[in-house]
N, C-alpha and C positions, 0 to 999 in steps of 0.2 A: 309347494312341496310340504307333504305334511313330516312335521319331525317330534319318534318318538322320546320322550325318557325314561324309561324305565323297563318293565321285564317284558318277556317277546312269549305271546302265545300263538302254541300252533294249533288250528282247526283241522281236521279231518274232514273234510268233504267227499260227496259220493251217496250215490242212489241206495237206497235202502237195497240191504241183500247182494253187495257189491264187496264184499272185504273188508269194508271199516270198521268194524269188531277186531278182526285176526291184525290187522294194520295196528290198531289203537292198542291192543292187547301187547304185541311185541313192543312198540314204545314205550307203554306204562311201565317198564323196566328199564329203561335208560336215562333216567334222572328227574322226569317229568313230574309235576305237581300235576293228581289227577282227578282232585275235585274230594270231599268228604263223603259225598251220599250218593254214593253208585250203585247203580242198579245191578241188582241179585241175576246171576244166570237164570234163565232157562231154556225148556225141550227146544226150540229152534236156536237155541246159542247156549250150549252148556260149558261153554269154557267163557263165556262173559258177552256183554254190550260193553262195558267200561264208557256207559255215557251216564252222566252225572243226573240222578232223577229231579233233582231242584231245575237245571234248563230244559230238560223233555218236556216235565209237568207247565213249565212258561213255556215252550213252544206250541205247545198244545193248546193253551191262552191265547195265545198268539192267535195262532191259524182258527180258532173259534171267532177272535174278533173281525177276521174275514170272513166270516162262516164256511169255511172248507175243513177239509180235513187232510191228513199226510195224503193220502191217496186221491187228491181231489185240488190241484194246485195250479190247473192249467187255465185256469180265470182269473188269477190274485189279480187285481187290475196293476195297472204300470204305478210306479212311483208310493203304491200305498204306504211305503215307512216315512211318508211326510206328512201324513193328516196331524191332527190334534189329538186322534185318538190313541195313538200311540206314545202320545210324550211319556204317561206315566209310567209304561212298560220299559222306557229305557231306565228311569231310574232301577225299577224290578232287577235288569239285569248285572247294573252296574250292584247296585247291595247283594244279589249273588255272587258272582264272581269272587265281591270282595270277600264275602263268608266262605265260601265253599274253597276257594284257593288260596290261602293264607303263605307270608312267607316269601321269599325270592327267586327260586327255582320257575326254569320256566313252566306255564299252562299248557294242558295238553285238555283240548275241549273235541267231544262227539257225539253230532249227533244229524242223522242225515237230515232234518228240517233243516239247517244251520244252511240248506243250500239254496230254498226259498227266500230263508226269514234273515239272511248275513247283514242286507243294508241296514238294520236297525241294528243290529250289534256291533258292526264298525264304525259307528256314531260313538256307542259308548266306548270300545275301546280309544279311541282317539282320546275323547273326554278324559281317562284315566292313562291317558301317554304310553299303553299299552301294545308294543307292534306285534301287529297281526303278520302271522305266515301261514303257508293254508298247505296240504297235502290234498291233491283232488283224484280219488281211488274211480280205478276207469275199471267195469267188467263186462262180458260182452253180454248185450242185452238180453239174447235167448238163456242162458242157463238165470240171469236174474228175474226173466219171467215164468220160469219153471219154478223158479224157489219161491215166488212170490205165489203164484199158483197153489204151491205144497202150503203153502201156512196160511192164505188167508184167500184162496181160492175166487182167487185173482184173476180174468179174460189175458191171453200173452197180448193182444191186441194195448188191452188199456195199460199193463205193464209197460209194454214197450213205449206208449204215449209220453208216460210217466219217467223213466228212461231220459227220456229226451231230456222234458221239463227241468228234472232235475241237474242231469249235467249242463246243458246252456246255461243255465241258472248260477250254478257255481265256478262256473268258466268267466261269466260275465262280470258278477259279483267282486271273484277272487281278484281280477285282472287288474295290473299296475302293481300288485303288492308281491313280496318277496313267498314263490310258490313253486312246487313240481307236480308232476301226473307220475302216478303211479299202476303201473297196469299190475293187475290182479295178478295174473297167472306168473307172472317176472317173479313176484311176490312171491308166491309157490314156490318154485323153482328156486330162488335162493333169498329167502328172508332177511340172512346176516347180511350181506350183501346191497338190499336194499335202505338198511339202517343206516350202516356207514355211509352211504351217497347221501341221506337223510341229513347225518350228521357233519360233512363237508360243504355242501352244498347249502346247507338251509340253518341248522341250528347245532354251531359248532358247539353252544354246551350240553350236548347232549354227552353219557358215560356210560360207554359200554366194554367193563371190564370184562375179563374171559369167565367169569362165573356167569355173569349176565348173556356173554354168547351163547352159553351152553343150553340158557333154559329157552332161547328165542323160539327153537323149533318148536317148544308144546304148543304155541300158537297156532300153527299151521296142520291142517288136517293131512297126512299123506296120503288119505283117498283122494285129494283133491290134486295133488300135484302135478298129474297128467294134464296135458295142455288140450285145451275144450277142442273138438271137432268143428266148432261150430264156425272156425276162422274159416271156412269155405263156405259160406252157407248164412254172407253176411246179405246177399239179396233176395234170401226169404223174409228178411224183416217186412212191415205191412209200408214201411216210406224207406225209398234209398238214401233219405236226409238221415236218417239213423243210423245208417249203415256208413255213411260217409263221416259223421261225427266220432264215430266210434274207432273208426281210421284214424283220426287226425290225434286224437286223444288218446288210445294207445298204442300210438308210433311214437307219443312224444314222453313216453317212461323217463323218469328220472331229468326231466329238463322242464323248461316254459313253455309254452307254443311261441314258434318263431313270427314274424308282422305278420309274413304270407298266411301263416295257418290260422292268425286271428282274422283276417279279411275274409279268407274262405270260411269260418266260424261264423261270423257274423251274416255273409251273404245264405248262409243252410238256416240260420235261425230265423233268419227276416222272411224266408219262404215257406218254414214251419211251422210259426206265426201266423202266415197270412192264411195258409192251408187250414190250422185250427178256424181261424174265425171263420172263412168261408164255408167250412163243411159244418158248420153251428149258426151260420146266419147269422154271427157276431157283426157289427159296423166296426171300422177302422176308428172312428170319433164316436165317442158318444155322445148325444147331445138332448137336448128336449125341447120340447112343442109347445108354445101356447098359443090357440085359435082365439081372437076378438072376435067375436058377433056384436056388431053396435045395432041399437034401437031399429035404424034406418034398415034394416037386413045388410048391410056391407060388413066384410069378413078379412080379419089381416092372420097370416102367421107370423109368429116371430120365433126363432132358435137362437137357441142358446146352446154351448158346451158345456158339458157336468163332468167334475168328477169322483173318485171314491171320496166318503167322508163328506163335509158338508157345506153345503154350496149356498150362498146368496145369487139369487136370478133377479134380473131387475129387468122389465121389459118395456120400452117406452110407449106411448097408448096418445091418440090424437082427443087433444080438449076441447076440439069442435063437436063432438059427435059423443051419444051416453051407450053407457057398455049395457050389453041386457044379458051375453052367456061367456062363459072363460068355458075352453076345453083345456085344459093342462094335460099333457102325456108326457110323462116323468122321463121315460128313457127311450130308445129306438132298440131296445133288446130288452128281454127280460129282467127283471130285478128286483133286488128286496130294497124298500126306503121307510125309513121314520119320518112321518110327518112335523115338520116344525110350524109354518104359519104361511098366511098370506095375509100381502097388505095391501091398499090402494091408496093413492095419493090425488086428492082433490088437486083443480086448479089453484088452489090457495094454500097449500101442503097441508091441509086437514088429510089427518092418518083415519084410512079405514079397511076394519078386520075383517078378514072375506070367511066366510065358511064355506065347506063345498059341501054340495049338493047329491052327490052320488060317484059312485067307482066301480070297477069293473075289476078291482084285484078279486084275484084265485084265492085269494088266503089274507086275513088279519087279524089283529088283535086290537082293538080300538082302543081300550085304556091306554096302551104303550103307543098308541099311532105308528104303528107296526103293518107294513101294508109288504103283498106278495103279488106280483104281477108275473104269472107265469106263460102268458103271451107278450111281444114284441109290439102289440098294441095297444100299448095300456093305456088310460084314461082319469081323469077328476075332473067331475062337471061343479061348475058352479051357473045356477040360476038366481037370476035379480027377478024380483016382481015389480022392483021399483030400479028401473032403470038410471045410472049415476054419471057424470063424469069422471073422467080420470085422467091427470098426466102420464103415470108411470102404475105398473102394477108389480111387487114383490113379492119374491117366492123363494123361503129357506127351508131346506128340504136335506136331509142327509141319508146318503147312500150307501146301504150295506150292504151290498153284493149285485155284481155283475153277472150273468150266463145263462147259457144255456138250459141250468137247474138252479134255478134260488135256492136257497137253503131254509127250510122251514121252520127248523128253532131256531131263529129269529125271532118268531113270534111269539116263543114262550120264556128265550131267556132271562133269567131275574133281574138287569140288570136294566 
């Protein structure tokens, strides 16, 4: 059990275009410390974002160091907030936090990355004995792929993908730690109402004296108050797993999801998952290829598992027989990789540095050893003219990006 000491921040979770503005906006009135450098209205949110531009600007860092983007999240690979790449960003966040929220009042943090990128931020809050509580804003996907459509003319198809990604994501994330769902339209419908269960249920120091009641409602738009049509019309989505999640998440307004509805949660994502990779010709494992061709023309494979960020591959190789070609094929899907080395290991452990020979990436940049493999059958030949021994041959190789579409500044980032 992990145990905090000190002040309790709550996260606003929820898909871009979902109410976490009008959410966040009516609590940034009830006692909340909400960050120094918040982002300025605009035309698509005139009455605020109230998400703090210091963690957007790092989230956007963030998701660069994936090579994705907010709208582009459905390949982050599993586990990425464990690489080495990201140590230094948790320091990033813990020296914001510490700047931008000063004081003892509790945090009130927004921002819909936060539902991708949480595992690295619940590292550092623990680090700073800070307890996390999370509000996860549920709206129903058709009008959030209308509004996404209107601003940034968006397919409802890849909307709704995204939809998905994001709520699983902060469902999964959030899970274990002290949380409610909040349905949008409830919200509409009586905002005061919502605060107070906010304020019982989750963060009794919250203060909302009757001055403060009175200004809640400018938050809420009263064109919106009507309740969406669209609760009929939840099996036009393009997957019934959306339509189903979207059930279970707001039915569960103002409470957790109970064991049952995380079981059902987890069996809709595991098929969502699987759906994604299949219809993208993603593998379950990823892993990689290396073909031996020895002197004698005999040929071994050996596989290995890869994952994001950067790998030492070590493959064992028979010291009877002298190597004449390596084929290396990095991934079994597509992908962007940095070159680091390859080594071979004499019967006598004499190190020796392999260079390769030729590649079949779509795209690179050679100074940075920047390589794009935008087929699922990529390649690095290595040719010997002088045929060598070897016990073992080693391959460090770091991976920066998984899918369907590699991301091609990759190859030109400064870094």
């Amino acid at each position: 059990m992990v145990l905090f000491s000190g002040r309790k921040c709550l996260i606003v979770l929820g898909m871009h275009r979902s109410g976490t503005s009008a959410i966040t906006g009516a609590l940034s009135e009830t006692g909340f410390e909400i960050g120094k450098n918040i982002m300025p209205p605009a035309d698509e949110n005139p009455k605020g974002f109230f998400e703090n531009s210091s963690i957007v600007s790092l989230n956007d860092q963030i998701l660069s160091e994936l090579y994705v983007f907010w709208d582009d999240t459905l390949f982050i690979p599993d586990g990425w907030w464990k690489s080495e790449i990201f140590s230094g960003y948790k320091e990033k966040i813990r020296i914001i936090l510490e700047d931008e929220y000063p004081g003892d009042k509790p945090m009130l943090v927004k921002d819909p990355r936060m539902c991708v990128l949480l595992p690295l931020y619940l590292e550092v809050l623990q680090q700073m004995g800070t307890e996390p509580a999370f509000l996860v804003c549920v709206r129903h996907p058709l009008p959030v792929a209308r509004s996404l459509g209107r601003r940034n003319n968006m397919p409802a198809e890849k909307a709704s993908l995204l939809w998905a990604d994001y709520q699983f994501k902060a469902e999964l994330y959030s899970r274990g730690f002290s949380r409610l769902f909040v349905a949008y339209d409830e919200f509409l419908s009586d905002p005061l109402q919502v605060l107070y269960s906010i304020k019982d249920k989750l963060v009794p120091e919250m203060n909302i004296p009757d001055e403060v009641a009175g200004r809640i409602g400018s938050f809420v738009d009263p064109a919106l108050s009507n309740r969406f049509p669209e609760s009929n019309r939840l099996y036009d989505l393009p997957y019934t797993g959306i339509a189903n999640l979207y059930t279970i998440q707001q039915s569960s307004h103002l409470r957790d999801l109970t064991e049952d509805e995380r079981v059902t949660t987890d069996g809709i994502r595991h098929q969502f998952e699987n759906l994604n990779r299949f219809f993208n010709g993603m593998p379950d494992q990823y892993r990689a290829a290396l073909t031996v061709e020895f002197e004698n023309g005999e040929t071994i494979v050996l596989i290995a598992p890869i994952v994001f960020g950067t790998n030492t591959l070590e493959y064992p190789v028979s010291v009877q027989k002298k190597v004449k070609k390596l084929i290396f094929r990095p991934c079994n899907a597509k992908t962007g990789i940095r070159w680091i080395e390859a080594e071979a290991y004499g019967p006598e452990e004499n190190k020796i540095i392999l260079a390769f020979t030729g590649t079949n990436a779509t795209a690179k940049n050679a100074e940075k050893q920047v390589y794009i493999f935008e087929t699922g059958l990529s390649k690095i030949l290595f040719d010997f003219p002088e045929p060598f021994f070897a016990s073992r041959i080693i391959i460090s190789i770091r991976y920066l990006v998984f899918g369907p579409a590699p991301c091609r500044k990759a190859l030109w980032r400064k870094d």
